[in-house]
One Martini backbone bead per residue (centre of mass of N, CA, C, O) as a GRO file, in nm:
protein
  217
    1UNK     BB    1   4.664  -0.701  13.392
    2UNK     BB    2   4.945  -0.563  13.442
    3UNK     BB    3   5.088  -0.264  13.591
    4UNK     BB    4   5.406  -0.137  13.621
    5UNK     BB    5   5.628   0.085  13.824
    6UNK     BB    6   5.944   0.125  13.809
    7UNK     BB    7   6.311   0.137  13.884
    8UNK     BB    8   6.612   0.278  13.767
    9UNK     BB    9   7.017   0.321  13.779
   10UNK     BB   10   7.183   0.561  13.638
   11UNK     BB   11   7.375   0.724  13.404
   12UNK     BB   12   7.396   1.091  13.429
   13UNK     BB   13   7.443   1.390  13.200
   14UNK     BB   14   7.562   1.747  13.248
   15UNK     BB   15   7.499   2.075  13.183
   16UNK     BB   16   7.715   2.372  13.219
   17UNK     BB   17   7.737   2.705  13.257
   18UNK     BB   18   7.996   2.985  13.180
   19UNK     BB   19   8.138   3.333  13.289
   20UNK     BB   20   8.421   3.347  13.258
   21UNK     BB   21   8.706   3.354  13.502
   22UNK     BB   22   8.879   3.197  13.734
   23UNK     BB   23   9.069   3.416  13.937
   24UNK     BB   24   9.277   3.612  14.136
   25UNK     BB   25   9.038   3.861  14.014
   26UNK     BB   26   8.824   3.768  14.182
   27UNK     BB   27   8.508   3.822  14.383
   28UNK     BB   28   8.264   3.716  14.215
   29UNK     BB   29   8.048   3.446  14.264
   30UNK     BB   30   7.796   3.265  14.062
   31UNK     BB   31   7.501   3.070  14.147
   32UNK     BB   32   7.259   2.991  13.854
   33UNK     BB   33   6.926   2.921  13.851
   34UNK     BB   34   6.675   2.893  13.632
   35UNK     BB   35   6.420   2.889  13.484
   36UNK     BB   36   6.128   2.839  13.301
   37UNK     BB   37   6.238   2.791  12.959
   38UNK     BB   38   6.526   2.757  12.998
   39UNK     BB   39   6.869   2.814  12.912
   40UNK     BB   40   7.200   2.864  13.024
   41UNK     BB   41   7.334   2.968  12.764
   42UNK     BB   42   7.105   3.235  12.776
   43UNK     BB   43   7.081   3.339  13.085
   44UNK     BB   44   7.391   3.440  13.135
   45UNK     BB   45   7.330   3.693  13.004
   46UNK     BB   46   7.232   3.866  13.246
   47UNK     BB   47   7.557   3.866  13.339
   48UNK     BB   48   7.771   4.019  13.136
   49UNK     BB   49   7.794   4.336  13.256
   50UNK     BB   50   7.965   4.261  13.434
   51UNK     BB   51   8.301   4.263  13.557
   52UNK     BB   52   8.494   3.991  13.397
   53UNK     BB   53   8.736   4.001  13.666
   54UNK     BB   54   8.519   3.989  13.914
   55UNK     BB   55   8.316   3.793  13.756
   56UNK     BB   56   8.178   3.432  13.810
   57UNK     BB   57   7.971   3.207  13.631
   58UNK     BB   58   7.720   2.968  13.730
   59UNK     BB   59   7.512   2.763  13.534
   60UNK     BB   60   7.289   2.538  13.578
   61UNK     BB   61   7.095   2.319  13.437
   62UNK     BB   62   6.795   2.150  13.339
   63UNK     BB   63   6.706   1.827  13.265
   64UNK     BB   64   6.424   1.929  13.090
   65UNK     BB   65   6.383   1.899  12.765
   66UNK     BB   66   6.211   2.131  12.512
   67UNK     BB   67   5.977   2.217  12.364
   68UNK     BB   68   5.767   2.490  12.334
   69UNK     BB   69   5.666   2.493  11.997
   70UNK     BB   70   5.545   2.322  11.760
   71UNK     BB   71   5.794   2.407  11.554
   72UNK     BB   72   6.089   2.315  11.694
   73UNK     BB   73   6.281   2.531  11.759
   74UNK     BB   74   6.263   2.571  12.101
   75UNK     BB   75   6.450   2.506  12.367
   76UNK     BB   76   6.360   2.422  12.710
   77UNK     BB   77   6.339   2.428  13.060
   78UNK     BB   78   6.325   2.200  13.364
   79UNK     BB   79   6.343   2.099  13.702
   80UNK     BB   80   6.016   2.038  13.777
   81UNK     BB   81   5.765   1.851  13.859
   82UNK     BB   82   5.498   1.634  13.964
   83UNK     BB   83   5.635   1.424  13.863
   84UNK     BB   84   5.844   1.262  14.106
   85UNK     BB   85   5.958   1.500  14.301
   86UNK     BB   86   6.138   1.351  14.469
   87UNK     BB   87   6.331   1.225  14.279
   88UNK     BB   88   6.415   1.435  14.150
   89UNK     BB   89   6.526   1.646  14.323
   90UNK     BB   90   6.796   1.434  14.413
   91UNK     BB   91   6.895   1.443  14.121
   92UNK     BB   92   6.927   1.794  14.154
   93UNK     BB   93   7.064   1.831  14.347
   94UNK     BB   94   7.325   1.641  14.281
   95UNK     BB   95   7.399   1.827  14.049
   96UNK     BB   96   7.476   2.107  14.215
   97UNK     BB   97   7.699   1.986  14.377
   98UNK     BB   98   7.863   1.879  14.134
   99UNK     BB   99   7.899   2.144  14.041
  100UNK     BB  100   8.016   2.290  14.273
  101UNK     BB  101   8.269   2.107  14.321
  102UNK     BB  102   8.381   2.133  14.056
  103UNK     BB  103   8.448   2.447  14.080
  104UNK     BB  104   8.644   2.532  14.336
  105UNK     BB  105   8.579   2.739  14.530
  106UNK     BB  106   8.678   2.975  14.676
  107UNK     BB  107   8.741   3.125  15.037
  108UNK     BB  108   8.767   3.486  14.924
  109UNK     BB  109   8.486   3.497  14.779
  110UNK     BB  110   8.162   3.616  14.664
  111UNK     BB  111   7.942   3.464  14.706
  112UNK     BB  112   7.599   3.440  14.468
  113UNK     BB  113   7.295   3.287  14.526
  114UNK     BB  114   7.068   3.258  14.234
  115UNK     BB  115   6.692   3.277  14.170
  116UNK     BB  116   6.467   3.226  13.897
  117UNK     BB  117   6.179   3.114  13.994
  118UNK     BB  118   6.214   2.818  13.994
  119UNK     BB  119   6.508   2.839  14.110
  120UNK     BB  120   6.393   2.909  14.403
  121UNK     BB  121   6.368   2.595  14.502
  122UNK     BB  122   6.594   2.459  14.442
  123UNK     BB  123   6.807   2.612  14.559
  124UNK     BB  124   6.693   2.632  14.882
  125UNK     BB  125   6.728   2.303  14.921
  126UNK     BB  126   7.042   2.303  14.836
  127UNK     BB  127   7.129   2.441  15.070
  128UNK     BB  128   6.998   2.296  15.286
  129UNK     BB  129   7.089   2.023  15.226
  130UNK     BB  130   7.452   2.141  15.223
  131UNK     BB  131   7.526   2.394  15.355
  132UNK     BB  132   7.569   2.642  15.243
  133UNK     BB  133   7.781   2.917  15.216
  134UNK     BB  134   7.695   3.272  15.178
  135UNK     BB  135   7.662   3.638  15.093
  136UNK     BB  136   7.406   3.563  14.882
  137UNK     BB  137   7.063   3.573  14.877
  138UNK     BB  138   6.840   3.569  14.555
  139UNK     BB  139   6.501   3.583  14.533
  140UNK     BB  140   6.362   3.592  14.240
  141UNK     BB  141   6.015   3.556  14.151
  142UNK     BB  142   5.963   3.322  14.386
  143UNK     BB  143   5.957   3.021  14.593
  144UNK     BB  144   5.941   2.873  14.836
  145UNK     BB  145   5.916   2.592  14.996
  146UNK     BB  146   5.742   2.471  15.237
  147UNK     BB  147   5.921   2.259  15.372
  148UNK     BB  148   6.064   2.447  15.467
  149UNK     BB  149   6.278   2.500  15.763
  150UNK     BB  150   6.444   2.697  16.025
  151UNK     BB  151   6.623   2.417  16.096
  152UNK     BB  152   6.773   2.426  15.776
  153UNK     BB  153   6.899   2.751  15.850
  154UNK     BB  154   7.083   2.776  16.076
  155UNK     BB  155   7.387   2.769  15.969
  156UNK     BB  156   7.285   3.021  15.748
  157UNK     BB  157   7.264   3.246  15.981
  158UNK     BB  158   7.495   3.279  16.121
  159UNK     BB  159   7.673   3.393  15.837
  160UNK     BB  160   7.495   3.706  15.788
  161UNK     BB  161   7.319   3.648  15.519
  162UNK     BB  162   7.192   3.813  15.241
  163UNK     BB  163   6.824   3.865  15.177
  164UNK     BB  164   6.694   3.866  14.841
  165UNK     BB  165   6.368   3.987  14.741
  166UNK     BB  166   6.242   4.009  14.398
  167UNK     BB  167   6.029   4.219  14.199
  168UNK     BB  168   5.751   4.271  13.952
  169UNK     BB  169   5.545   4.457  13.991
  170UNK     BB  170   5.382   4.348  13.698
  171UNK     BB  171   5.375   4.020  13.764
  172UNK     BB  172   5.169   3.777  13.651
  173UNK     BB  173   5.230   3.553  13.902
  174UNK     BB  174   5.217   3.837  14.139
  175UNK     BB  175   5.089   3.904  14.415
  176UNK     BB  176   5.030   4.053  14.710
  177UNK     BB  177   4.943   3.786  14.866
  178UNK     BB  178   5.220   3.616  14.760
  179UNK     BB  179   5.403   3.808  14.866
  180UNK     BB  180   5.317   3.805  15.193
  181UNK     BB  181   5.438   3.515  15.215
  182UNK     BB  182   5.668   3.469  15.112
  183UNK     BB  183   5.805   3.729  15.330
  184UNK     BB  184   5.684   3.494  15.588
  185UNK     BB  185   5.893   3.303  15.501
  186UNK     BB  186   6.126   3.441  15.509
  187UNK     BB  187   6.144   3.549  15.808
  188UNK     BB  188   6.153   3.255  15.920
  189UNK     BB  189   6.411   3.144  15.811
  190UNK     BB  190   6.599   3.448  15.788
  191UNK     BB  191   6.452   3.685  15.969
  192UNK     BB  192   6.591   4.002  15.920
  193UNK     BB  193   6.792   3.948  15.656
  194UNK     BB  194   6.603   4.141  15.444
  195UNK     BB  195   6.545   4.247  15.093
  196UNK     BB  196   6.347   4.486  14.938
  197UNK     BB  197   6.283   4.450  14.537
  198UNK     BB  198   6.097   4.707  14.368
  199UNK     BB  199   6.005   4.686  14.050
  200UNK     BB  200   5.950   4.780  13.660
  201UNK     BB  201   5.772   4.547  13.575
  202UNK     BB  202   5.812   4.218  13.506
  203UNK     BB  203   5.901   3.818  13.423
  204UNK     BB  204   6.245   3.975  13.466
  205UNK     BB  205   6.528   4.021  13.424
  206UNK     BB  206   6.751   4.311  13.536
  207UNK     BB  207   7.056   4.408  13.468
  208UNK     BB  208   7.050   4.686  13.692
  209UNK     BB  209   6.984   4.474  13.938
  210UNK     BB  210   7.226   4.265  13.910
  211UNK     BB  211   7.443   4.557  13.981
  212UNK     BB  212   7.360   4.569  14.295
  213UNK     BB  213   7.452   4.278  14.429
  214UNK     BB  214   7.773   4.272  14.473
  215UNK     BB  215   7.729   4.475  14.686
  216UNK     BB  216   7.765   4.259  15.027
  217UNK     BB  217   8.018   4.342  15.244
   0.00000   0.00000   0.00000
């Protein structure tokens, strides 16, 4: 008896949140992509409080969603497990390219590309693979991949974005020796053009660092 693991090729739907109208008084774009145990329609809601005529948001979901405790009464996402990583990856990537040209962004806006614990991996991936180019990229409390190398991102270099890497001192995931690989990785990709803003919290996104995020031209 043999056991055999095939591949199969469907098509397949996935929902994305937006937050506000994108209209021609819109100055501020913003991509973000949520951490594991978010849904798109509940993180978005951390960037309500900027000014909904100036800002619009687009939150693409994560494909993998789950009970997360026993009562099953809440439902979470994750963007990728160690299960099949790299055929995942190929999926989530071509879904965040589709939810982006979906959304057919001026090239007169802010764009504002922003990855919140895992969606820091997923983010960094599909930039340096679509050459996306952005005002500001944003990495909060996550981890960049190894795998990605500087000449993955010549081209958003030459760009002259700025990159936020934010992190909250007391953060049960990230200790001081994680935060210096991470910022020692991040220097090696995009050169000294970051900024770091280390707040007082956990691992928690926070409105109030959000709103500093805007002003990046």
């Amino acid at each position: 008896m043999q056991n055999e693991e095939k591949i199969v090729s469907y098509l397949h739907t996935n929902t994305y949140s937006t937050l506000n109208n994108l209209t021609g008084k819109t100055k501020n774009v913003w991509f973000v992509c949520h951490g594991m145990g978010y849904l798109s329609k509940y993180f978005i809601r951390h960037f309500n409080e900027l000014n909904p005529e100036e800002n619009y948001i687009i939150a693409p979901q994560a494909p993998s969603k789950y009970y997360q405790k026993d009562d099953f009464k809440h439902v979470g996402a994750s963007w990728l497990t160690k299960e099949n990583t790299i055929r995942e990856t190929e999926n989530v990537l071509n879904y965040l390219n589709t939810v982006f040209h979906e959304e057919n962004i001026p090239d007169n806006v802010n764009f504002i590309a922003l990855g919140f614990s895992q969606g820091v991996s997923v983010l960094t991936r599909w930039i340096s693979r679509f050459k996306i180019k952005c005002n500001c990229l944003v990495l909060y409390a996550g981890s960049i991949p190894n795998e990605l190398t500087k000449e993955d991102f010549n081209d958003f270099r030459n760009c002259n974005t700025l990159v936020k890497y934010i992190y909250g001192d007391k953060d049960p995931y990230i200790n001081e020796k994680r935060i210096a690989a991470e910022l020692k990785k991040a220097k090696l990709l995009f050169e000294n053009n970051i900024e770091v803003i280390k707040f007082d919290g956990v691992h928690e996104v926070k409105k109030e660092i959000i709103s500093t995020i805007t002003d990046t031209k």
